[in-house]
PAVEXLO-855018 format. One record per atom (N, C-alpha, C): x negated, y, z negated. Coordinates in steps of 0.02 Angstrom, whole numbers, padded with zeros to 5 digits, always signed. Each point is the difference from the previous one (the first is absolute). Layout:
<nodes>
XYZ ...
</nodes>
This chain:
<nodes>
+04222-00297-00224 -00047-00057+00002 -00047+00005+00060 +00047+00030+00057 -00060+00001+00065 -00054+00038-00008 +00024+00068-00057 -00050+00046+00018 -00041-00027-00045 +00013-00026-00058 -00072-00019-00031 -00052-00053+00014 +00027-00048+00056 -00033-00058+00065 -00049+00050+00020 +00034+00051+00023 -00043+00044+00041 -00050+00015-00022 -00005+00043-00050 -00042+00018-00040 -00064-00056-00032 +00041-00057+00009 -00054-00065-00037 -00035-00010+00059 +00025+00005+00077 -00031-00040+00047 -00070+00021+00001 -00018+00079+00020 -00058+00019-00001 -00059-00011-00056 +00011-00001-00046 -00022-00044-00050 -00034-00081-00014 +00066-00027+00024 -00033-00081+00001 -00049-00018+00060 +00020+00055+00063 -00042-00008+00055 -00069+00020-00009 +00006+00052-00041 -00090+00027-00031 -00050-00040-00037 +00035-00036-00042 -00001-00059-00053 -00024-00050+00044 +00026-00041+00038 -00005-00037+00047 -00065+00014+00056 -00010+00043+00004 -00074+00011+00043 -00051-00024-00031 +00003+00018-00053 -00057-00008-00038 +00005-00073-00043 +00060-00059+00029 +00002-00051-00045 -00074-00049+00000 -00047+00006+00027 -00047-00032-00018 -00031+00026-00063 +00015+00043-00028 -00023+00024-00072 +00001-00031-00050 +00078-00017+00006 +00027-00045-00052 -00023-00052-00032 -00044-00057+00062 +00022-00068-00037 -00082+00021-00043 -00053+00019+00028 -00038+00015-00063 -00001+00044-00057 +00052+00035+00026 -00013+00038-00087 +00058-00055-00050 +00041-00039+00034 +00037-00041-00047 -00030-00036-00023 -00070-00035+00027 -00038-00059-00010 -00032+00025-00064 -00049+00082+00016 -00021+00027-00052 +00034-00008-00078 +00060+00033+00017 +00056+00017-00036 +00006-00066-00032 +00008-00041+00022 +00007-00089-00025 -00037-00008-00048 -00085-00008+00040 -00035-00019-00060 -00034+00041-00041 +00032+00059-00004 -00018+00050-00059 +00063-00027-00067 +00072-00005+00025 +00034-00042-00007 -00012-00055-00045 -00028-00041+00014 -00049-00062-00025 -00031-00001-00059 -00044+00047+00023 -00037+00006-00059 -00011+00056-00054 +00081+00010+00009 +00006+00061-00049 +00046-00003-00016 +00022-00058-00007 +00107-00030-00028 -00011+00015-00048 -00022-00007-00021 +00012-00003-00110 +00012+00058-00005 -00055+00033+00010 +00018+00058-00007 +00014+00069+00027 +00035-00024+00046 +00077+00037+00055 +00040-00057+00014 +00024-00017-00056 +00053-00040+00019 +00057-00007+00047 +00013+00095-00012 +00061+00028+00028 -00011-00037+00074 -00047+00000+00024 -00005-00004+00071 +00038-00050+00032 -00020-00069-00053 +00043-00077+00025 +00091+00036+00004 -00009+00026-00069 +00091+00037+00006 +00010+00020+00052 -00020+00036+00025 +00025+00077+00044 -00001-00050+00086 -00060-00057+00010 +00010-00035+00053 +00072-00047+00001 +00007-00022-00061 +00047-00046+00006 +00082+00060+00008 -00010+00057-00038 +00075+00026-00001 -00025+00024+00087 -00053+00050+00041 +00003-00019+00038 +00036-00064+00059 -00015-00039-00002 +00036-00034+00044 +00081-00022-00021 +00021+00000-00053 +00076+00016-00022 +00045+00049+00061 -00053+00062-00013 +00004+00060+00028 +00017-00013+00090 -00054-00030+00014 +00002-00007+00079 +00035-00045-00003 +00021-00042-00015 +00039-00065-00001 +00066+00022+00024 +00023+00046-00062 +00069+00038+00016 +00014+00045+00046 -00070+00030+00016 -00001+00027+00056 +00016-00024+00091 -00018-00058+00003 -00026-00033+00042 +00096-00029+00002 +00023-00032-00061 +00070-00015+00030 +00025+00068+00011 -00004+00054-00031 +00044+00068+00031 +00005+00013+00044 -00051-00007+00040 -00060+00023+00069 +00064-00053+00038 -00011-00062-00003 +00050-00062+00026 +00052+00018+00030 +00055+00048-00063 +00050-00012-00007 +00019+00071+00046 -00046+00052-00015 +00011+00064+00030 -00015-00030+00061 -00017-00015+00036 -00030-00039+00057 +00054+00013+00045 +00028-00078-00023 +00068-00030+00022 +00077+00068-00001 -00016+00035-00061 +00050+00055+00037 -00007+00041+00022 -00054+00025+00016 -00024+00052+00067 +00014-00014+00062 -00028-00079-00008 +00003-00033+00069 +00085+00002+00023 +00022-00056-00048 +00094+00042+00015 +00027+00055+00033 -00048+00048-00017 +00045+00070+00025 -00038+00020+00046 -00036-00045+00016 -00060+00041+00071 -00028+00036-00005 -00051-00005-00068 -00055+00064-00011 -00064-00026-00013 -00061+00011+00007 -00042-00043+00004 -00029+00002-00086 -00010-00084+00002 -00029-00002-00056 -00089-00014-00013 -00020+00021+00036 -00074-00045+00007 -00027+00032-00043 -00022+00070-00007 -00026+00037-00061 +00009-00024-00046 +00049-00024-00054 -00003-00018-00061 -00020-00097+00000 -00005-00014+00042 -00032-00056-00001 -00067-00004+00006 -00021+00066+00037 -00077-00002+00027 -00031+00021-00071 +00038+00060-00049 -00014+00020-00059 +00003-00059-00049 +00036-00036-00005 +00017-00048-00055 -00065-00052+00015 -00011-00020+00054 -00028-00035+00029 -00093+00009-00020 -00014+00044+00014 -00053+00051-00025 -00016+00000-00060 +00046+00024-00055 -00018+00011-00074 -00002-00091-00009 +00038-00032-00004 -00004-00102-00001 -00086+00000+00008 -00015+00033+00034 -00070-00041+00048 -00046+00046-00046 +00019+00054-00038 -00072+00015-00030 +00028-00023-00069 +00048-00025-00027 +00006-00032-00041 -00022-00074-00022 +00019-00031+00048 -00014-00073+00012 -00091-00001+00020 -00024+00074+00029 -00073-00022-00004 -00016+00019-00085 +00006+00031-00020 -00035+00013-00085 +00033-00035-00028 +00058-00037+00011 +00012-00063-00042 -00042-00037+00016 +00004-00058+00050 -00057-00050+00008 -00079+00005-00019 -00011+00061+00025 -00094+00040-00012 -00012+00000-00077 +00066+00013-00037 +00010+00003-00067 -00018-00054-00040 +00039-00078+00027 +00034-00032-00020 -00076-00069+00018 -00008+00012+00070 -00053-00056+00011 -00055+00017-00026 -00032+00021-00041 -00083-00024-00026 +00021-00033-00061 +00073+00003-00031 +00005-00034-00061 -00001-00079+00019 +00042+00005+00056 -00001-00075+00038 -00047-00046+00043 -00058+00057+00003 -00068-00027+00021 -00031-00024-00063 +00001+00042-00055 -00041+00003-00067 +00003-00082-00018 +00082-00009-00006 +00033-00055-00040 +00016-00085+00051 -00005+00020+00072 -00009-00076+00042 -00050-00054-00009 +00022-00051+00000 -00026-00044-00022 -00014-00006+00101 -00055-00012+00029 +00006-00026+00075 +00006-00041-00002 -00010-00073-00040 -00010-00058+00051 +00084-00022-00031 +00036+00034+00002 +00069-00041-00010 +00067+00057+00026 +00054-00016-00003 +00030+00015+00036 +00021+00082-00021 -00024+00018-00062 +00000+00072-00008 -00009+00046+00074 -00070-00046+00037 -00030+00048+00056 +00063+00020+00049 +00059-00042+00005 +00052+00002+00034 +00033+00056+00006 +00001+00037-00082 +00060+00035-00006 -00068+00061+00009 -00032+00018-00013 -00022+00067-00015 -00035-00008+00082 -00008-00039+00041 -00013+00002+00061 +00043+00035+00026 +00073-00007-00015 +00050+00027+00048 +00018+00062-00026 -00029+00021-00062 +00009+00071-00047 -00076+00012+00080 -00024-00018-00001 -00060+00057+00040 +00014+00002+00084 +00031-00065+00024 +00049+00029+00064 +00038+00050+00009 +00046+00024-00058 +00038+00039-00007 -00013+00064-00016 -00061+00003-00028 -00033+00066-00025 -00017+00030+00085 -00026-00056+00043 -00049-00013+00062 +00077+00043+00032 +00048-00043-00004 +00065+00044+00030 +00022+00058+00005 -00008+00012-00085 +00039+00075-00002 -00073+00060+00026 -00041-00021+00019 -00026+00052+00023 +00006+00022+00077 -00011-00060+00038 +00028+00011+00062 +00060+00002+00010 +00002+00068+00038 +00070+00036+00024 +00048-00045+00026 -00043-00015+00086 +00046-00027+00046 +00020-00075-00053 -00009-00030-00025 +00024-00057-00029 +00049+00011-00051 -00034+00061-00043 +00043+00008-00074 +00063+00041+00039 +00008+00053+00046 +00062+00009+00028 +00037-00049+00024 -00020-00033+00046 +00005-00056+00037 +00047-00049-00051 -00020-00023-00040 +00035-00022-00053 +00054+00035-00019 +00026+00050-00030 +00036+00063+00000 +00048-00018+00031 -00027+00012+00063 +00062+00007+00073 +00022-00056+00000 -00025-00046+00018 +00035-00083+00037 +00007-00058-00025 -00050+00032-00093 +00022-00068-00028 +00008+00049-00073 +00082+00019-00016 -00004+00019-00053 +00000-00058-00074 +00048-00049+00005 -00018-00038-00064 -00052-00018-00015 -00055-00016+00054 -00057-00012-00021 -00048+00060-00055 +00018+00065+00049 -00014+00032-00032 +00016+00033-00082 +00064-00033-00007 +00009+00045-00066 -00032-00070-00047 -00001-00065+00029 -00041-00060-00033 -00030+00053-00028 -00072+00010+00039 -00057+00039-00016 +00000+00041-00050 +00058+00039-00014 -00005+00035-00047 +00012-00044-00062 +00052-00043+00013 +00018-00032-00066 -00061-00059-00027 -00057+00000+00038 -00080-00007-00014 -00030+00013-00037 -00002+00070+00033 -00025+00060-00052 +00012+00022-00064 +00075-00009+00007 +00036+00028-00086 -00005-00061-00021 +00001-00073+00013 -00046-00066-00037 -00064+00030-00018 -00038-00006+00022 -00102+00007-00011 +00007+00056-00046 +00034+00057-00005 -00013+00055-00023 +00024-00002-00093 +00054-00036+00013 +00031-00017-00076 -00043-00067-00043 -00017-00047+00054 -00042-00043-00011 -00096+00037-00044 -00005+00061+00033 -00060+00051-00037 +00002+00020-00043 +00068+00050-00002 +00024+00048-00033 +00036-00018-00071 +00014-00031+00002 +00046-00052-00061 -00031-00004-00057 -00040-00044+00018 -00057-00024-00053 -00056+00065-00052 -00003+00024+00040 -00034+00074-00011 +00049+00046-00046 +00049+00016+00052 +00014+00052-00032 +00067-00009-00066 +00016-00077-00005 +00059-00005-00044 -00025-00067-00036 -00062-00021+00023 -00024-00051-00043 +00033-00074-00015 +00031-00007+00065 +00032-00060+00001 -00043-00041+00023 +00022-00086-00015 -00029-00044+00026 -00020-00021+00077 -00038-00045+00020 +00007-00006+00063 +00055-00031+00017 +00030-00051-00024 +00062-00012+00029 +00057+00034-00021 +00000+00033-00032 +00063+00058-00008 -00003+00041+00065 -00050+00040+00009 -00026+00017+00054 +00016-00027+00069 -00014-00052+00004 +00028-00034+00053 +00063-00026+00020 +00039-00029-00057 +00072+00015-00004 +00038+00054+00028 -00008+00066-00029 -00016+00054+00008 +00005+00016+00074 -00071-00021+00026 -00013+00025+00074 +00045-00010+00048 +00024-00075-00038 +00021-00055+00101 +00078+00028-00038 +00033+00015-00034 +00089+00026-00024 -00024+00063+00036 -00055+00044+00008 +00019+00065+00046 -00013-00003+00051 -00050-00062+00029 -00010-00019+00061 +00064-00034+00043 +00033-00004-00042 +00078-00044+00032 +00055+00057+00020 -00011+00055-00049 +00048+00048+00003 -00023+00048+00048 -00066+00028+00008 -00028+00037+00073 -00016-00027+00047 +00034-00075+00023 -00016-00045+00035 +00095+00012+00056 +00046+00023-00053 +00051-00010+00003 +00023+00041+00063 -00016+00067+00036 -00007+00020+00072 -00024-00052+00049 -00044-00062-00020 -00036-00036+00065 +00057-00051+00016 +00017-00029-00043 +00057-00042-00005 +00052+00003+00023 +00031+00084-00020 +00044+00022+00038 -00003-00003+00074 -00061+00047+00025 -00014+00010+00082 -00020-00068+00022 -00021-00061-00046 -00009-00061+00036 +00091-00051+00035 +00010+00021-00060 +00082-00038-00012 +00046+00037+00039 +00020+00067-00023 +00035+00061+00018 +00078-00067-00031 +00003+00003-00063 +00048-00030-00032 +00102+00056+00019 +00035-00058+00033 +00064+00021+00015 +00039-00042-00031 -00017-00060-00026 +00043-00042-00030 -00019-00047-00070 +00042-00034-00027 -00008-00014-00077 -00063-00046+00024 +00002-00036+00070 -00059-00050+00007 -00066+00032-00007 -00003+00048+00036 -00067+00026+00008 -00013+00053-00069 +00040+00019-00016 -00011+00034-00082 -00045-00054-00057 +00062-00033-00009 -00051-00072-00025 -00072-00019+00019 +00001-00002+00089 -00068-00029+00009 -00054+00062-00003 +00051+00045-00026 -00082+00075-00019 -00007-00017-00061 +00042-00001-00036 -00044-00020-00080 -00024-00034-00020 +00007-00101+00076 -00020-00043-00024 -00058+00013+00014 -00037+00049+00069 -00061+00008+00027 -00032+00029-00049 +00026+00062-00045 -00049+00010-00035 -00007-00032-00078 +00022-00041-00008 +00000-00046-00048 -00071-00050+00023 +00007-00014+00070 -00048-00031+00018 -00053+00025-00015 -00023+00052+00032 -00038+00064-00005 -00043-00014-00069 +00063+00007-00054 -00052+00017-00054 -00022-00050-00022 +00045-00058+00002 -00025-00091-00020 -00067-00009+00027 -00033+00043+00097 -00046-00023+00013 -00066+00015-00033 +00009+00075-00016 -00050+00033-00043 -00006-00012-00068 +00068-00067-00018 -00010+00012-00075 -00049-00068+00011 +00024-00067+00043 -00044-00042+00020 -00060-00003+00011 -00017+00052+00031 -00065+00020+00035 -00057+00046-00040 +00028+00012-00085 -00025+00041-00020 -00066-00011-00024 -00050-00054+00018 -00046-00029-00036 -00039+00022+00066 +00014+00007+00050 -00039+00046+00075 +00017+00070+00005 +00015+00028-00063 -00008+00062-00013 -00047+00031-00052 -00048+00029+00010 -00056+00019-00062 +00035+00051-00050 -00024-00025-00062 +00033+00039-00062 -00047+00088+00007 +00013+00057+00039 -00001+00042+00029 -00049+00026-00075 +00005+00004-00057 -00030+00031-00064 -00032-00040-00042 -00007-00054+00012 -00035-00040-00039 -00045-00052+00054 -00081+00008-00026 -00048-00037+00021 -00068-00008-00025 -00026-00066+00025 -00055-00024-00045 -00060+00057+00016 -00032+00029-00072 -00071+00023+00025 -00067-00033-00038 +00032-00053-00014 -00081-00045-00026 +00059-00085-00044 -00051-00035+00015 -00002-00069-00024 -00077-00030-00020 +00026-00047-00053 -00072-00054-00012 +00023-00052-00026 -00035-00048+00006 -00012-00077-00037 -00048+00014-00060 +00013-00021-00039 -00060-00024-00057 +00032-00045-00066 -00044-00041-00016 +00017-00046-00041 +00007+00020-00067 -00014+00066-00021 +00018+00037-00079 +00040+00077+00042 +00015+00008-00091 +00023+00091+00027 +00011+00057-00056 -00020+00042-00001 -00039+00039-00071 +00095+00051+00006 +00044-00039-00072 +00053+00046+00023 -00021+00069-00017 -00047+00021-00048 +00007+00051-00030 -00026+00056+00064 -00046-00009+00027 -00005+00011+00061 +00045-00002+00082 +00032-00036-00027 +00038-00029+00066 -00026+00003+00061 -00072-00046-00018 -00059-00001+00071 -00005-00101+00012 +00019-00012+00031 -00039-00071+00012 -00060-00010-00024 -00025-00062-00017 -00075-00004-00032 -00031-00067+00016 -00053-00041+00019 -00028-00039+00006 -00003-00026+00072 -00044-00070+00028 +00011-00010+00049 +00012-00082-00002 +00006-00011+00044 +00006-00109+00017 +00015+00012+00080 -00029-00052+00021 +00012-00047+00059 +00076-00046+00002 +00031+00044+00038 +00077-00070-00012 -00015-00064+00024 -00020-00028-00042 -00005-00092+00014 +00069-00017-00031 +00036-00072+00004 +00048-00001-00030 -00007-00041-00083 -00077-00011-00020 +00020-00016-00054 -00024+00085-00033 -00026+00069+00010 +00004+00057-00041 +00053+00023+00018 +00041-00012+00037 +00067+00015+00013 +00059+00006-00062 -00023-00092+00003 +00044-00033-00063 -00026+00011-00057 -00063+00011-00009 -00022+00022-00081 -00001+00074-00022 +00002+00030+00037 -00002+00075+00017 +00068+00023-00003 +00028-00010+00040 +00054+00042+00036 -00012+00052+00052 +00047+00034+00021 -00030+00076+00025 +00044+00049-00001 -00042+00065+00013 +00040+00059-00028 +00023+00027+00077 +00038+00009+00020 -00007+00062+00059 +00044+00068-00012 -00041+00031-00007 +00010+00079+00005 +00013+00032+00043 +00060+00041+00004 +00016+00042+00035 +00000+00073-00020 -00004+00044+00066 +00005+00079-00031 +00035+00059+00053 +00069+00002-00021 +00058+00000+00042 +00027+00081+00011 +00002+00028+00070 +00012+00065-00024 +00075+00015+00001 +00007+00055-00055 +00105-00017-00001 +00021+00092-00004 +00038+00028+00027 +00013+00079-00052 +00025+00023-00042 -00023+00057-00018 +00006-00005-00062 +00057+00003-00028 +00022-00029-00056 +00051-00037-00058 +00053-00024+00041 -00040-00047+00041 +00031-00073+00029 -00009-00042-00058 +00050-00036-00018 -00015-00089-00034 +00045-00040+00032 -00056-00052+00010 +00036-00060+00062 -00041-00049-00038 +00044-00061+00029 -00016-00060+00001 -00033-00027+00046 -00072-00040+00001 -00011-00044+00049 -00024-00050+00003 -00022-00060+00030 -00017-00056-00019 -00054-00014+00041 -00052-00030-00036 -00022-00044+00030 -00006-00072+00024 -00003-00009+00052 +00014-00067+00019 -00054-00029+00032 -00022-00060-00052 -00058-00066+00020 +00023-00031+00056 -00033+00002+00051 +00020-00063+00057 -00077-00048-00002 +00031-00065+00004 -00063-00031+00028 +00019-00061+00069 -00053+00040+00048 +00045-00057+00047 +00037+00051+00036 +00037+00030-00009 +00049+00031+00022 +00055-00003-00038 +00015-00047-00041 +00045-00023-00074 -00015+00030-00069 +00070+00053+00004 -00004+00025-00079 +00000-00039-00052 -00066+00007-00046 +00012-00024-00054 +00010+00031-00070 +00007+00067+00016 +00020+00018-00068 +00012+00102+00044 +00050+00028-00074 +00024+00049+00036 -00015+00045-00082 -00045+00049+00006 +00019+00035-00056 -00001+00069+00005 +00053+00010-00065 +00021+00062+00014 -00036+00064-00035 -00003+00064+00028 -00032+00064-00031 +00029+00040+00008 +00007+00058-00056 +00017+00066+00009 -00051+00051+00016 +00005+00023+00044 -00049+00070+00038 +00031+00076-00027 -00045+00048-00014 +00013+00072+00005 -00027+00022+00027 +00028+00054+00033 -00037+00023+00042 -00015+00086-00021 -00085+00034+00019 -00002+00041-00016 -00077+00007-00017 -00045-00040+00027 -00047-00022-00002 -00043+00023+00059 -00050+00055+00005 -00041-00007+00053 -00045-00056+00035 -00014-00043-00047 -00050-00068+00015 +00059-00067+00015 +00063+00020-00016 +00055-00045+00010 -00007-00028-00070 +00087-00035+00000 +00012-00031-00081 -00024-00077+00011 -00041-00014-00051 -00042-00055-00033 +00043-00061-00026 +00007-00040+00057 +00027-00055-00047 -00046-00068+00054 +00036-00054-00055 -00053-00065+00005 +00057-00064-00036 -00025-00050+00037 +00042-00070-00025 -00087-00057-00003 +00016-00028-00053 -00048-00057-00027 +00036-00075+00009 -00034-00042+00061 +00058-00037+00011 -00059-00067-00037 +00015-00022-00046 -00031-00071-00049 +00023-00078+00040 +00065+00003+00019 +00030-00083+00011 -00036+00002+00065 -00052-00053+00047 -00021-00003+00045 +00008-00096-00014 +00053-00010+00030 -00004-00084-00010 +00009-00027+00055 -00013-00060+00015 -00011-00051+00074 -00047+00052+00038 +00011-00029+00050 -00058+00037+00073 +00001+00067-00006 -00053+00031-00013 -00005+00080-00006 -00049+00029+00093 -00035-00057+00009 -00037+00003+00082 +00051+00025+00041 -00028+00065+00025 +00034+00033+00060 -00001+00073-00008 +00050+00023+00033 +00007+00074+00020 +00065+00027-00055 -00019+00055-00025 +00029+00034-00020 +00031+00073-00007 +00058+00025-00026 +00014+00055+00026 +00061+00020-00070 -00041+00086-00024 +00053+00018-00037 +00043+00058+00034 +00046-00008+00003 +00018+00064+00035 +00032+00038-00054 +00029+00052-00001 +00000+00081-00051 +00085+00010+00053 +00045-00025-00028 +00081+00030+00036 +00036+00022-00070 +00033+00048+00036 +00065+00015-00023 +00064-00028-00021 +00026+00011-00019 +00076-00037-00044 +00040-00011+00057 +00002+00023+00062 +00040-00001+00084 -00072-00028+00033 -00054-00044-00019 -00024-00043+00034 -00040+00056+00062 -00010+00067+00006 -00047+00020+00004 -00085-00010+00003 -00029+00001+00012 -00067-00038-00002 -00038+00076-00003 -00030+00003-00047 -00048+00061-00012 -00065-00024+00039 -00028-00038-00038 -00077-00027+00032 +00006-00077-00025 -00066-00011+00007 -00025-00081-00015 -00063-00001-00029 -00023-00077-00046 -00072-00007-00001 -00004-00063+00024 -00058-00007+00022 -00025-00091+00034 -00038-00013-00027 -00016-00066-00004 -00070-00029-00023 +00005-00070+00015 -00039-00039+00003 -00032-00061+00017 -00018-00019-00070 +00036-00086-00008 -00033-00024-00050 -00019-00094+00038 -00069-00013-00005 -00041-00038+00022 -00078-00014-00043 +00005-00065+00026 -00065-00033-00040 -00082+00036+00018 +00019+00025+00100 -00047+00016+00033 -00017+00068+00002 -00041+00028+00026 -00029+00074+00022 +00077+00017+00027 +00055-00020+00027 +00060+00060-00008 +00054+00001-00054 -00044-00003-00046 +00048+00024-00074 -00032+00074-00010 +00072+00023+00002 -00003+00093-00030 -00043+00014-00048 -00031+00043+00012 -00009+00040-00061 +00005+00033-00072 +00041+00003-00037 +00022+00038-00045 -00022+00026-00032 -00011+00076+00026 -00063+00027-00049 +00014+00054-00026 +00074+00033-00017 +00017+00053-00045 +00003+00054+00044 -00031+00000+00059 -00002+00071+00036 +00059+00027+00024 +00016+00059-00023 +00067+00028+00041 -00015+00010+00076 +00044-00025+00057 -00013+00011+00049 +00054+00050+00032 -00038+00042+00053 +00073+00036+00010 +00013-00031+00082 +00078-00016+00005 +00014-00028+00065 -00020+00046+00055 -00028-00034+00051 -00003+00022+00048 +00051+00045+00044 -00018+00045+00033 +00048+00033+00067 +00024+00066-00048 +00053+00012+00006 +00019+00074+00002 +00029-00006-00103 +00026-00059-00014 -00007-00002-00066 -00048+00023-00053 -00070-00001+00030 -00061+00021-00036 +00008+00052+00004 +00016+00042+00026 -00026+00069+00001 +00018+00041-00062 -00034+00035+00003 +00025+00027-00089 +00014+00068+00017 +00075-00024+00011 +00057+00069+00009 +00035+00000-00099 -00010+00073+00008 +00006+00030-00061 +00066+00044+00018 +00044-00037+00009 +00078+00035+00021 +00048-00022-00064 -00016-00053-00032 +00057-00038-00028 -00036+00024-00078 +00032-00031-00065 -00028-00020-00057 -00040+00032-00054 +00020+00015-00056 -00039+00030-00048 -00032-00009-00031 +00045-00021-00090 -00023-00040-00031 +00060-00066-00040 -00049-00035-00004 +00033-00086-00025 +00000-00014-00059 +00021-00061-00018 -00027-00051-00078 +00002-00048+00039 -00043-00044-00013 +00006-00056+00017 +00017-00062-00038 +00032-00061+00032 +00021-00028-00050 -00041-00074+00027 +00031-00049-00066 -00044-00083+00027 +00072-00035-00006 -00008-00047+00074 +00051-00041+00001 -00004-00050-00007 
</nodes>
């Protein structure tokens, strides 16, 4: 075993000179990544069995550690190695993993939270002195980190490549986020008795309760809005919105309205999602749609909401979630007697920020359906 340390040392030290290489060709590597999932799927695979890989590595690394150290032989090499491969892993995971989570954030709500701390961490694993640093003096934290990564990555990869739902998916994520979580727990606890055994499984029980709680400040990583409209008709045969009105609340009530959505999903995804009327801030109605995904322009669906009774004056808001309360996007509008009543004029709009962009990574072809 020594002599093959040996043999590795010169190696990782060569590797290591040149670690400023890394974090951009991972970034590269990322968003080539991105926008070329569909079709290299393998790639989401090969990142996620990747970190499996280092995962197991990283406890071996641990465990060899501790009996080197025993016998008075130095172990730092296979930590500095283990340590090393983690860090160009964990960078082309995240580099990988965050433009899907830029694509799909909603900012003004608490989504910005979670993919904020996905881009601290990206910010982390590139710098050395910190990402070692971590390593050395705070290991549970560190293997957290990983059990992050193999979250976000299954949270991508899932949906894509096995065509599961988003909350299957997410189910999914936080049961392997609990189980590669299960080294931090340990080195937090360092469990010797039935008490503290218990309070490791109750911790990560916690663990996953918080993410399962919290999962509505997590963006649905593969699914997001690339166009919405209002309009008071809608040509199904087309499946285009059609006409225009001023939302006053009596064309409200004689009218109705259509709002259209146009949702991007991959391909031979079918999910459920709903839309939900708020007015006020108070749901008043919740309906449901099936999406496929596979669609370059995104899959076409739309709710016609007719019952508009008592006070219709005020602010409104449809939002586009998932069956796990996910929030894809939203539409607003103003309905008023005065110059701030909305518009509704059939036009597809595409949301602003990094959602618009017309990344051609995802989606083929669709049917569309009317709900």
């Amino acid at each position: 075993m020594r002599s093959t340390l040996a043999r590795l040392e010169p190696l990782v030290a060569r590797l290591r000179r040149y670690h400023w290489v890394w974090p951009p060709i991972a970034f590269v590597l990322g968003l080539l990544g991105f926008f070329l999932v569909n079709r290299q799927q393998w790639l989401g695979g090969l990142l996620a069995l990747g970190l499996v890989l280092t995962w197991v590595l990283l406890i071996v690394e641990s465990i060899a550690s501790k009996w080197l150290s025993r016998r008075g032989r130095n172990a730092a090499l296979p930590r500095a190695a283990a340590t090393f491969i983690a860090q160009m892993v964990h960078q082309e995971t995240l580099f990988f993993c965050l433009p899907f989570f830029l694509a799909t954030t909603i900012w003004t709500s608490g989504q910005a939270i979670f993919t904020g701390l996905l881009i601290v961490c990206s910010i982390l694993a590139i710098l050395d002195p910190l990402y070692f640093g971590l390593s050395n003096r705070h290991r549970w934290l560190y293997f957290l980190l990983h059990a992050l990564c193999v979250f976000v990555v299954m949270l991508v990869t899932l949906p894509i490549m096995l065509s599961l739902t988003t909350g299957q998916s997410l189910m999914l994520s936080i049961l392997a986020m609990m189980f590669f979580s299960l080294p931090s727990v340990l080195g937090l606890l360092k469990p010797s008795g039935i008490t503290r055994w218990l309070a490791m499984v109750g911790l990560l029980v916690v663990l996953g309760g918080i993410a399962w709680t919290g999962r509505t400040w997590i963006p649905p990583a593969t699914l997001w809005l690339s166009g919405s409209a209002l309009s008071p008709g809608f040509d199904t045969a087309a499946r285009e919105p059609t006409g225009s009105m001023t939302l006053t609340p009596q064309a409200l009530k004689s009218r109705g309205l259509y709002v259209y959505t146009s949702i991007r999903a991959p391909r031979g995804l079918r999910e459920k999602i709903y839309h939900v009327w708020r007015h006020d801030n108070e749901v008043v109605e919740r309906i449901a749609l099936i999406i496929r995904g596979g669609r370059d322009e995104g899959y076409r669906a739309w709710t016609h909401k007719q019952n508009f009774s008592g006070t219709v004056e005020g602010r409104w808001q449809v939002d586009v979630v998932t069956q796990t309360g996910q929030r894809i996007g939203s539409v607003r509008f103003t309905v008023s007697d005065d110059a701030n009543a909305t518009l509704a004029g059939g036009n597809i709009q595409r949301p602003p920020g990094i959602p618009g962009w017309n990344i051609r990574h995802l989606l083929g072809h669709d049917e569309e359906k009317d709900d």
